[in-house]
C-alpha positions in Angstrom: -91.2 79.2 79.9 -90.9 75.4 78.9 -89.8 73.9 81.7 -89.2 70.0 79.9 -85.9 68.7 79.4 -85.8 68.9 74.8 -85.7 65.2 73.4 -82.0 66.0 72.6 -81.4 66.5 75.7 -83.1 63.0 76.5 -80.6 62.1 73.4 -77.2 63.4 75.4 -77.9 61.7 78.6 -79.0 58.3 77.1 -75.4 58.7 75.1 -73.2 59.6 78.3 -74.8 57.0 80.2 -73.9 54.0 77.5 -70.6 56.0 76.8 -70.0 55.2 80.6 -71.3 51.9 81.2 -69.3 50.7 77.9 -66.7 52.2 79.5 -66.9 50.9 82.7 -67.1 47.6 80.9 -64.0 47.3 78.2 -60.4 46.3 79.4 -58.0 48.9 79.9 -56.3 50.9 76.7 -53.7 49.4 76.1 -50.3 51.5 76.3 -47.5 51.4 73.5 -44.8 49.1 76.0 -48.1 46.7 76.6 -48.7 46.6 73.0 -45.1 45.8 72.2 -44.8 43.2 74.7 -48.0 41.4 74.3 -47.4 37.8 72.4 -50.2 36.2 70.4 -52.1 33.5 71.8 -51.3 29.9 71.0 -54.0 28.0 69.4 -54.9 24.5 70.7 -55.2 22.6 67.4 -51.9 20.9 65.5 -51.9 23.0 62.0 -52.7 20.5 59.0 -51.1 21.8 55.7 -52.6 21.2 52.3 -53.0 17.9 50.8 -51.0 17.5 47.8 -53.3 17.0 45.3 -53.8 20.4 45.7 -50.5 22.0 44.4 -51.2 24.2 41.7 -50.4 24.0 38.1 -48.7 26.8 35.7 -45.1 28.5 36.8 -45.9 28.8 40.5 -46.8 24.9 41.0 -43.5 24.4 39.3 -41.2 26.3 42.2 -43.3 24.5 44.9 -42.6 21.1 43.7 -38.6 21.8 42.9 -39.0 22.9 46.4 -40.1 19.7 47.2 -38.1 17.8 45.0 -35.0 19.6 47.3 -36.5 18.7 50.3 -37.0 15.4 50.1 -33.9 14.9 47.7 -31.3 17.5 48.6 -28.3 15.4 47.8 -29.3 15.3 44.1 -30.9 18.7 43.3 -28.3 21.1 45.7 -25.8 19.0 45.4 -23.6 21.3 45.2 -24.5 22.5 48.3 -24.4 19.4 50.4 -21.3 18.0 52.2 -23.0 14.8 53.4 -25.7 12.0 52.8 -28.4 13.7 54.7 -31.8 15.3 53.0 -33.9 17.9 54.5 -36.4 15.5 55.1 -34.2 13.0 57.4 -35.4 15.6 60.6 -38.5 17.1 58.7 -40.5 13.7 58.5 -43.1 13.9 56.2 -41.6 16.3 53.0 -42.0 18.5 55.9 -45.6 18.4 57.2 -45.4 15.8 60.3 -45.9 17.8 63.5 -43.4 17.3 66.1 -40.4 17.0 64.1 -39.7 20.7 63.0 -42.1 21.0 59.9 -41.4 23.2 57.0 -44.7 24.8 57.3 -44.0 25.9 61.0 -40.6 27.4 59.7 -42.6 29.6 57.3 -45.1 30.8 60.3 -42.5 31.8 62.4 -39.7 33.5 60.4 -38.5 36.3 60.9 -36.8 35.4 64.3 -34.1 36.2 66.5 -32.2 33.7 67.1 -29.6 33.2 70.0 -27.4 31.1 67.7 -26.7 33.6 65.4 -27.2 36.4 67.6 -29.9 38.8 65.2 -33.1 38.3 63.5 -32.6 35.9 60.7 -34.9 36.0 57.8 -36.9 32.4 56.3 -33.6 32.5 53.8 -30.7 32.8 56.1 -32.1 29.9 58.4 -32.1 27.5 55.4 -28.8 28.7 54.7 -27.7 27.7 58.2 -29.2 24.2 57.3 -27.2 23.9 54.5 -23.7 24.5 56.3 -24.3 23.1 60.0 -27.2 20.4 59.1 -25.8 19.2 55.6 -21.9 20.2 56.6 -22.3 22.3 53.1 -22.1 25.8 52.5 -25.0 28.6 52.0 -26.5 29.3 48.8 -26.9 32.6 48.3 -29.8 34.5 49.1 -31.4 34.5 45.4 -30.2 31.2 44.3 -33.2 29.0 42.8 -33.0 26.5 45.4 -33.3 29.3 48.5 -36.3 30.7 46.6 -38.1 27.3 45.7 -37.5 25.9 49.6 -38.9 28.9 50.7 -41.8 29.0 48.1 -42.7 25.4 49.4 -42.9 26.2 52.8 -45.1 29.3 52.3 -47.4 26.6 50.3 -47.5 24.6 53.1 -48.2 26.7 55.7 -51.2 27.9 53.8 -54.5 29.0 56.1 -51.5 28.7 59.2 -51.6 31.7 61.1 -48.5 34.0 61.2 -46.6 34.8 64.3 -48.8 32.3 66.3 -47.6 29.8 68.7 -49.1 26.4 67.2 -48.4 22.7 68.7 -46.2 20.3 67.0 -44.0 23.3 65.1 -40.7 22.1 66.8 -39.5 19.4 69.0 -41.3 18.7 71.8 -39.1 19.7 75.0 -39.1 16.6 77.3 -38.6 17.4 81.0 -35.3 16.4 82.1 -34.8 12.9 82.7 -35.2 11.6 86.6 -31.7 9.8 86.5 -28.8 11.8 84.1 -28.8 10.4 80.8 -26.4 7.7 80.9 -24.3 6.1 77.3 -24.1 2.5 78.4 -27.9 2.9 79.1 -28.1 4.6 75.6 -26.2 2.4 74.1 -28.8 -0.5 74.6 -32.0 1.8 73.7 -30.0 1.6 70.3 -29.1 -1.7 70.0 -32.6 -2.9 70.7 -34.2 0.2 68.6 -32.0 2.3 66.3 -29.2 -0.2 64.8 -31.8 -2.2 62.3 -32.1 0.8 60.4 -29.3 3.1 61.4 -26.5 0.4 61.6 -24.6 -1.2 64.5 -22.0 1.6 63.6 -24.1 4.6 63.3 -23.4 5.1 59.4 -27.0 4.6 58.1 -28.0 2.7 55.3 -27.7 3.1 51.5 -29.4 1.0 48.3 -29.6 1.6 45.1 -27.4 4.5 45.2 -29.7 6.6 47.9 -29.3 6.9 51.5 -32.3 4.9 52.8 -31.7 5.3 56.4 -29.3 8.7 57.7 -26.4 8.3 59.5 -26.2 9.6 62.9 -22.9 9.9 63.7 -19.5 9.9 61.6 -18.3 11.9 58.5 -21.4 12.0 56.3 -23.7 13.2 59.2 -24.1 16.3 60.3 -21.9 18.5 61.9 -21.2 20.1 65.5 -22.9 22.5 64.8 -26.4 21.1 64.0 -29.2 22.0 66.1 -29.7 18.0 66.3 -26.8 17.3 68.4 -27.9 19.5 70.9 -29.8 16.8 73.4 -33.1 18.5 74.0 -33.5 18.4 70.5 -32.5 15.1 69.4 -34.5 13.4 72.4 -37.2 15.3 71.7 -37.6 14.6 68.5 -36.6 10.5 68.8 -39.1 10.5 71.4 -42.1 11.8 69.1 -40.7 10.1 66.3 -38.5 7.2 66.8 -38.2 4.2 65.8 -39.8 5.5 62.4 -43.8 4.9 62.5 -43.6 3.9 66.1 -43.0 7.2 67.8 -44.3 7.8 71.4 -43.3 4.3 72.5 -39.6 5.0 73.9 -40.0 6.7 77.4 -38.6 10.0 78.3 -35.3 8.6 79.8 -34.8 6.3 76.8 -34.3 9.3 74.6 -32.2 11.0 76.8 -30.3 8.1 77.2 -30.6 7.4 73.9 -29.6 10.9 72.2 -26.6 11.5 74.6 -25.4 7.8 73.2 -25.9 9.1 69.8 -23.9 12.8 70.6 -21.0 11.6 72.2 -20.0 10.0 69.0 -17.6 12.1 66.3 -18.6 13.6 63.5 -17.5 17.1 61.6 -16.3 19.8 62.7 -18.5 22.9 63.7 -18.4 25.2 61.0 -17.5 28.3 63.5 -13.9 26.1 64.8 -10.9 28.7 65.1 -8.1 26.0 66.2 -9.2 25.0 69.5 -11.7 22.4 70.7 -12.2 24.0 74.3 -12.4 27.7 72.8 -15.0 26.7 70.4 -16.3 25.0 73.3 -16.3 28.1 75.4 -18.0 30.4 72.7 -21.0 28.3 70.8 -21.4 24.7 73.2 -20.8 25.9 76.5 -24.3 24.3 78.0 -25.1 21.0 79.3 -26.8 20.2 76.1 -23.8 19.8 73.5 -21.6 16.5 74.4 -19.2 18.8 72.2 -15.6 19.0 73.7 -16.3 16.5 76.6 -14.4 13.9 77.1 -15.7 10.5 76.6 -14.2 7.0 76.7 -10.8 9.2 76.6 -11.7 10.9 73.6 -12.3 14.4 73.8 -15.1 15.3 71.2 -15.0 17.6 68.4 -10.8 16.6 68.5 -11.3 13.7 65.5 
């Protein structure tokens, strides 16, 4: 009798053993709660969207750039729309593409969401809509109006070679740390003086010229309202400190746009949207966080009260 082990036996064993050591080598299977709860990893580079001399021609080219033309000029082409003299592009610098101040491109990236604010998963659409009615103190265009479908059409363009679902620096605001002393008005009120009010006027009303807002306003009736994400204060100093003064961001400190951002919420300006009657209800229900100056009494004005 052969007593030799048969080459496919030789075959089997050489198998198991790499099935083993391969085994022995790979992370764990992962289950179907690890899966669901696994988040992608953040890449380290800031996103850079495409240049525009590369928007195409024909039909499509045509949506992207009434996209842009919105964005950059919302007053004039959704003006019906609009309740105020802000654009889209007052808080998205850069028609959109500047890291650090909530680009367009990031919005596309990152949408579907759920969202606290609205309490469910809103769609790329239904945010814009929000922008419209608490941003621009309008109302919402509906879902399949041209100028839903060519904002959204733009940001997809932007975002293009972006990947989905991925955390990637400068897509928001950047979240300061909270100041070392409590952001204080009289302290904000000279960070303005000496930084905001050439271009944002001693009053807080902007700046207009030739018919155009040149400069936004930041507070009063053609700002936005109460229930903008930019009078919350982590935004607003997070974004004036990356990006404010205009072209010279990075140079106010930390607890200058604090100081500076709680000087510039605890003026009036309209109404929130989801008011029922009663400044300290609404209060209670959407701004009940250190972070809105809504409903809090200052210089013996209570605000959100007009």
């Amino acid at each position: 009798m052969n007593t030799q082990p048969s080459r496919s036996k030789f075959l089997l064993a050489g198998w198991l053993l790499l099935a083993a050591v391969a085994a022995d080598a790979a992370p764990p299977a992962q289950t179907a709660s690890d899966a669901a709860s696994a988040k992608p990893a953040a890449i380290d580079s800031t996103f850079t969207p495409p240049a525009e001399s590369t928007l195409p021609d024909g039909d499509y080219g045509k949506v992207i750039r009434l996209g842009e033309q919105i964005f950059m000029e919302t007053g004039q082409y959704a003006s019906r729309y609009v309740g105020n003299n802000l654009s889209c592009a007052n808080c998205h610098l850069d028609a959109g593409r500047k890291a650090d101040s909530a680009p367009l491109w990031a919005s596309f990236i990152h949408y579907p969401a759920f969202r606290k604010k609205t309490g469910q998963v809103d769609t790329l659409a239904s945010r814009i809509q929000g922008c419209f009615e608490y941003s621009m103190n309008g109302k919402a265009p509906p879902a399949d109006d041209e100028i839903i479908t060519a904002l959204q059409t733009y940001a997809f363009w932007l975002a293009k070679g972006a990947p989905v679902g991925t955390p990637v620096p400068g897509s928001g605001y950047p979240k300061l740390k909270k100041p070392a002393v409590a952001a204080d008005y009289a302290r904000g009120e000279t960070v303005y003086a000496q930084n905001c009010a050439l271009c944002h006027g001693a009053d807080g009303l902007g700046q207009r010229a030739g018919g155009k807002q040149v400069f936004p306003p930041l507070w009063g009736p053609k700002s936005f309202n109460w229930g903008a994400g930019m009078h919350q204060l982590a935004n607003s100093s997070g974004f004036i400190q990356a990006n404010m003064p205009l072209g010279q961001g990075g140079t106010l400190s930390d607890q200058d746009a604090w100081d500076v951002a709680l000087f510039m919420n605890s003026h009036e300006r309209p109404q929130d949207p989801r008011f029922k009657g009663s400044v300290a209800q609404t209060r209670k229900m959407y701004h009940d966080t250190e972070d809105s100056m809504y409903g809090i009494k200052v210089n013996g004005h209570v605000l959100g009260s007009r």
